[in-house]
C-alpha positions, 0 to 999 in steps of 0.5 A: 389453472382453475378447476375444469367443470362440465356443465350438463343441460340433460332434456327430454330430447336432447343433451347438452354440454359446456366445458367451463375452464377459468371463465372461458366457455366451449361447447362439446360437440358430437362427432356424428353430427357437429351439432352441440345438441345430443339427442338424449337417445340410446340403442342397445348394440349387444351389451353396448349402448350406444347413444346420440345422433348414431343411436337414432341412425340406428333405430331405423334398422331396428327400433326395439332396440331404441328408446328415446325421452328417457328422461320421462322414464325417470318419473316411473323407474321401471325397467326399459326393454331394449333388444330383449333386455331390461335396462333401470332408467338411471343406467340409460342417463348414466350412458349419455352423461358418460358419452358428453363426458367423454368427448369433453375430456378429449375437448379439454386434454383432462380427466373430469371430476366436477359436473353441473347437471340442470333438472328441472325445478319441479323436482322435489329438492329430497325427492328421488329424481334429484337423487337419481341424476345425482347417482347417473353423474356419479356412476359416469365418474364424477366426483362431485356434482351440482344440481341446478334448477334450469330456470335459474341455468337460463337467468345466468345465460348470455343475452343479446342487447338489453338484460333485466335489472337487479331487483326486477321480476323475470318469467322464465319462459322454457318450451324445451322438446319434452315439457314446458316449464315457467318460473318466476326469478327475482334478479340479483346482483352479480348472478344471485338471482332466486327463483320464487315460483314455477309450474310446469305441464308435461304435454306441452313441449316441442314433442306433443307440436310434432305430434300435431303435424303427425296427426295432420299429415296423417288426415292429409296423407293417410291413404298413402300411408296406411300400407306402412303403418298398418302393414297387411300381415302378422309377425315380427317383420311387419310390426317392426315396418310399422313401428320403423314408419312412424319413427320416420313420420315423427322425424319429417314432422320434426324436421316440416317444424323446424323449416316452417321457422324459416319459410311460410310454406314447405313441401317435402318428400316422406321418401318412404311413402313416395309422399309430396307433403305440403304444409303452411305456417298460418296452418301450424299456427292453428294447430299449435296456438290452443297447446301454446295457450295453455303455457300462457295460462300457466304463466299467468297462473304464476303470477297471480298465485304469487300475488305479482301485478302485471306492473311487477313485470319486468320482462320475459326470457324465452328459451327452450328448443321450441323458442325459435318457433315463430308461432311461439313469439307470437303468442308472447307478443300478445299477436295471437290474442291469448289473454294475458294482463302483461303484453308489454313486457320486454322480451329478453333474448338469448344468444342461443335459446336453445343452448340457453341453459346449458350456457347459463349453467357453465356461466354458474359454474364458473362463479364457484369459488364464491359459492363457499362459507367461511367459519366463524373465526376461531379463538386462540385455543384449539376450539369447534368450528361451525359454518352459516349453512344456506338454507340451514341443513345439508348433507356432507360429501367428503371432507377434503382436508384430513385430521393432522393437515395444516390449512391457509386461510381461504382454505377449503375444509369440507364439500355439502350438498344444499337442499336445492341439490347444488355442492357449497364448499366450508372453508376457514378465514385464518390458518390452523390445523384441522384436529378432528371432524364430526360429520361423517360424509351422507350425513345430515349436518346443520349450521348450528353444528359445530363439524370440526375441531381447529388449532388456529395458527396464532391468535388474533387481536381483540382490538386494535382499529382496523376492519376487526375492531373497535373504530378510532376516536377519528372515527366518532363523529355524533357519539362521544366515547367515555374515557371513565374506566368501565363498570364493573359487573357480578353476574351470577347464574339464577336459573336453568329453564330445561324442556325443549327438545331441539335448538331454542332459537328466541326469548322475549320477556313479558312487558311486566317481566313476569313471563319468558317466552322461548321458541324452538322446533318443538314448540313455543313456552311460556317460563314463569320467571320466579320459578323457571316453570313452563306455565304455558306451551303453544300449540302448533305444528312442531315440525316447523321450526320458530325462529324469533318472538316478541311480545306486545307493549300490552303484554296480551299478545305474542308474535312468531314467526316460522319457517313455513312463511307464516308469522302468528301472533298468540293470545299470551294468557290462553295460548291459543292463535289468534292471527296469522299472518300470511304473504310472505314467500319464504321463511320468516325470521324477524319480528316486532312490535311497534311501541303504540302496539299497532303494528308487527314488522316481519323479516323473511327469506323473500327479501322484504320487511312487511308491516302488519296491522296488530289487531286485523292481520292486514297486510299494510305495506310491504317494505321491498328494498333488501337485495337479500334475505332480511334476518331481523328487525326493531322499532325506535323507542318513538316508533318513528323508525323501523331497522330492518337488518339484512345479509348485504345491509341494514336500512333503517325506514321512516315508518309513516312513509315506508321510505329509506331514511339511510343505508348502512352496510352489512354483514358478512354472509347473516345478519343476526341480530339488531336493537335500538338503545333505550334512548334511540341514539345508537343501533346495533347489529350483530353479525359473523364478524362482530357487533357494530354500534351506529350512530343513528343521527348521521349513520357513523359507525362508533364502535366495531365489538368483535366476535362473531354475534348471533343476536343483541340486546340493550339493557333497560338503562342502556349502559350495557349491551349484551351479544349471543357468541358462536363460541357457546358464552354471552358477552356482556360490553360497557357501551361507553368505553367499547370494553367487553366486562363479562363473559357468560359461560355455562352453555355447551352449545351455540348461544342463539338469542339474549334479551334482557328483562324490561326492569333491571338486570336480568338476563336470558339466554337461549342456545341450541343446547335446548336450554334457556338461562336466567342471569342476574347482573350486578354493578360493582364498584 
């Protein structure tokens, strides 16, 4: 039996819960009610809090002992006073979260360790409401607990009829009872949907439309209603009537809402008053259209700021408590005349809107188990281990394997938390024993940490068919393997080029090889190559990291790209920006120069390759096709075809058409690295599980070099191939035969990028030691 996982929707109004056991389903109910909709109330009884549907009972007997939408009162965490006593807003959400825990508990038959909480997306990923739900969950006694942004709860949710293709753009559409949140998602294969944008406005929800009809009942009514509300006399007794009145004219707008759903015209007693109210639908829809108007600007705003025509769109999901709400539909349907560029999308419709993302989110839950890394495989000797982080930092929870215990293989080593909130699970592909930990549980890790030291079982084989080595001679249909003996090589250490003070992440040589550019977090240098000495430091924000560089065939130009969406190319002699290169909506990893010199091919994070104009800066065609981040990229020696290298496959393009020339798979989990052969006839990519050679005629694997590669490189005169390991050395391999000739050791950390000097055989290294290394290679006899 798999792990039990509570799934928690907690909204401004109401709470929601979903118990998620080995793929099945049930919602938690509250007793006092049977409805699967907790109203996110409390009352203090004494010491005691009490919470949902019995806590709004109570608020008619005593209303300074009730608070409600505390979730609003996160934002100013300030102490709540309840029945005289103050209560931190946290405390408040811990109660509800332990009551839904509870009852699930008694649902299910067990304890409950795990919870998915959903907050909304414009919680600031390091920002303290994030870690104050977090914190809730935790003091109502969960273990572990994942944060899911809602937008994303409400994609996984179950629809009716037709669902939206992988690869098309969704607008999230969710008036919930407090706020109103819009949120562009990109629609993923299998559930690995990524959310692009979102903007929210905090007076547009089901709350601020009872307000209205409160308003207009009160215009209506008044008369009627001012010995309540404004009883005639001074003291606690008469506030407490007042305050008790407009509770209860707040619940029969609420409850004139919700009937106006299902009828065009209600009448109904507000029993305190003795008052026969009447109210019409076309009279709400008026009311409400100018508030709804607004959520539509806000969603078009979305679309525009992301540079998305209405073309992109592929269909819009309403849900939220409001999305039953026929004056809701209207306005999406365009049937009110709120201007928008986009009223043919399909609506998407969800089983239940309302209960949309806390269903949604207990569907993620129960895609768990792939939420997990594992690390890269260990060498026969007891060694570091290190995982691909998603998004390249988190924060360690626990460890759930201890030093001197054994592991299978799939095994789970370690809990992290990523930036987005959400627990992501380190574990091994091989069996071993775990030696010792380096990560203490709250502190930051990264994936260039190694966080743990292994003993694996046994060793395994370096070659030998198969998934994990080289391909057979069966195998090879348009490049002929040689069966020569492979050279022989002599590679001697020229130079250590020491100033970064983070993780050197990229090299590129100079067109003359006269110059070596090197990226890090702290900065881009410029090394002389004959003397090892920084000639040139780039300016620019230190505090974004620089993924890769490339310079120019002219040599005058330099190319970066960065983590803050920018790519930027740099005159190489001044060192000052000459362009940047904006569009891109996430990070941005890869980049090269076509060999005319222009164009600048770009890889990011957003799933697309873009191409550049060298001199203008101009966007002139964005590549779309990944269904994943794309990690790299080169050009052809003709410039006729561009590779772009991505997490699930590598495509290679027909540059003058922007056309899919041929589709090869991927690597598992990243993709460092790819590179043409100087003649155009083989393609390498680099990635967790070794470094493939491809033939580009037909698109036929030829050789499979094992161990996992960060990135690659062919020398000058294509005989060689040489491979940035995660075990701290460089490989060098004789291209015909497949043999690995040599091994480059001397760092002490990870190896990140090679590149080899236009003539010759020198090589350069970078790794997250802070150094790049220079290595002269010699053939032997």
């Amino acid at each position: 039996m798999g792990e039990p996982i509570l799934a928690i929707d907690y909204g401004t109004c109401s709470a929601r819960a979903a118990l998620a056991v080995d793929g099945r389903v049930e919602l938690v109910r509250e007793p006092a009610s049977g409805s699967a909709n907790w109203p996110s109330s409390v009352f203090a009884d004494g010491g005691k809090l009490i919470v949902g549907t019995l806590a709004e009972r109570r608020k008619r007997i005593w209303p300074a002992a009730y608070r409600g939408e505390i979730k609003r009162d996160l934002t100013r965490d300030v102490a709540v006073p309840l029945d005289g006593r103050g209560y931190r807003p946290h405390t408040l959400v811990t109660a509800v979260i332990s009551t839904l825990k509870a009852e699930a508990e008694q649902l299910g038959g067990e304890r409950l360790s795990r919870a998915v909480v959903t907050v909304p997306a414009s919680y600031d990923p390091s920002g303290p409401l994030r870690r104050m739900m977090i914190a809730a969950a935790e003091a109502a006694g969960f273990v572990d607990v994942d944060l899911l942004a809602e937008p994303l709860a409400a994609a996984w949710s179950p629809l009716e009829g037709t669902g939206p293709e992988p690869g098309s753009l969704m607008l999230v559409y969710d008036l919930g009872g407090g706020t109103f949140e819009g949120a562009l998602i990109a629609v993923g294969a299998d559930g690995r949907h990524e959310l692009l944008s979102h903007a929210a406005l905090h007076d547009c929800g089901g709350r601020d439309l009872d307000q209205i009809l409160f308003d207009e009942i009160l215009g209506l009514y008044g008369p009627g209603l001012e010995p309540l509300l404004n009883p005639p006399g001074y003291g606690e007794a008469y506030q407490t009537t007042a305050s008790r009145t407009r509770h209860e004219l707040l619940d029969f707008s609420r409850a004139v809402k919700h009937q106006l759903s299902d009828i065009a015209t209600v009448e109904d007693v507000f029993s305190p008053a003795g008052l026969l109210v009447s109210m019409q639908r076309e009279r709400f829809t008026q009311l409400a259209s100018p508030t709804l108007a607004r959520t539509m600007a806000c969603c078009q705003h979305l679309l525009e700021t992301g540079g998305y025509g209405p073309e992109k769109l592929g269909g819009v999901l309403s849900v939220g408590g409001c999305a039953h709400i026929p004056v809701v539909t209207d306005i999406l349907t365009g049937r009110l005349g709120v201007g928008t560029d986009w009223p043919t999308a399909q609506i998407y419709a969800s089983v239940d809107p309302e209960l949309a993302v806390v269903l949604g989110a207990a569907a993620w839950a129960s895609s768990v188990s792939t939420r997990r890394t594992s690390a890269a495989r260990p060498n026969p000797v007891m060694v570091p281990a290190r995982w691909d982080i998603p998004g390249g930092r988190a924060t360690m929870v626990r460890w759930l394997t201890q030093p001197g215990e054994r592991y299978d293989a799939s095994d789970v080593l370690a809990r992290i938390r990523l930036t987005d909130g959400s627990l992501f699970d380190l574990a091994m592909d091989a069996p071993g024993s775990l030696i010792h930990t380096h990560a203490e549980p709250g502190t930051l890790v990264r994936d260039a940490d190694w966080l743990a030291t292994t003993l694996p079982s046994g060793p395994a084989p370096l070659f030998g068919g198969g998934n994990g080595g080289l391909a057979s001679s069966a195998d090879l249909r348009g490049f002929e393997r040689s069966t020569r003996a492979s050279h022989h090589v002599e590679v001697t250490a020229r130079a250590t080029l020491k100033g970064h003070e983070r993780d050197v992440t990229s090299a590129a040589f100079s067109p003359d090889g006269r110059w070596l550019a090197t990226t890090s977090k702290d900065g881009i240098r410029l090394w002389d190559v004959a003397t090892g000495r920084t000639t040139l430091t780039l300016s620019g924000r230190k505090s974004i990291l620089v993924h890769d560089c490339a310079f120019s065939p002219d040599g005058r130009l330099l190319a970066t790209t960065g983590a803050d969406k920018t790519a930027r190319l740099w005159d190489a002699t001044t060192g000052r920006q000459a362009l940047a290169l904006t569009g891109h909506r996430g990070p941005v990893y890869g980049c090269a120069f076509s060999p005319d010199g222009s164009l600048v091919a770009t890889t990011g994070t957003d799933r697309t390759v873009r191409l550049w104009g060298a001199q203008t800066g101009k966007n002139i065609a964005t590549l779309d096709e990944h269904r994943g981040t794309v990690y790299s990229c080169a050009f052809s020696p003709d410039g006729r075809l561009l590779v772009s290298a991505g997490a699930e496959s590598t495509l290679l393009w027909d540059v003058a058409h922007g056309e899919i020339l041929m589709s090869l798979p991927g690597h598992t989990n990243f993709t460092g690295g790819c590179a043409f052969s100087p003649d155009g006839s083989l393609l390498a990519t680099a990635g967790n599980e070794g470094t493939r050679l491809t033939d580009t005629s037909n698109g036929t694997t030829v050789a499979s070099l094992p161990g996992s590669a960060q990135s690659c490189a062919f020398s000058p005169d294509g005989k060689l191939l040489a491979t940035a390991s995660t075990d701290d050395t460089a490989l060098l391999w004789d291209v015909a035969t497949g043999a690995a000739i040599a091994t480059l050791a001397g760092h002490s950390s990870t190896v990140m990028s090679c590149a080899f000097a236009p003539f010759g055989l020198l090589l350069a290294t970078t790794s997250t030691d802070m150094t790049a290394r220079l290595w002269d290679i010699i053939y032997r006899p």
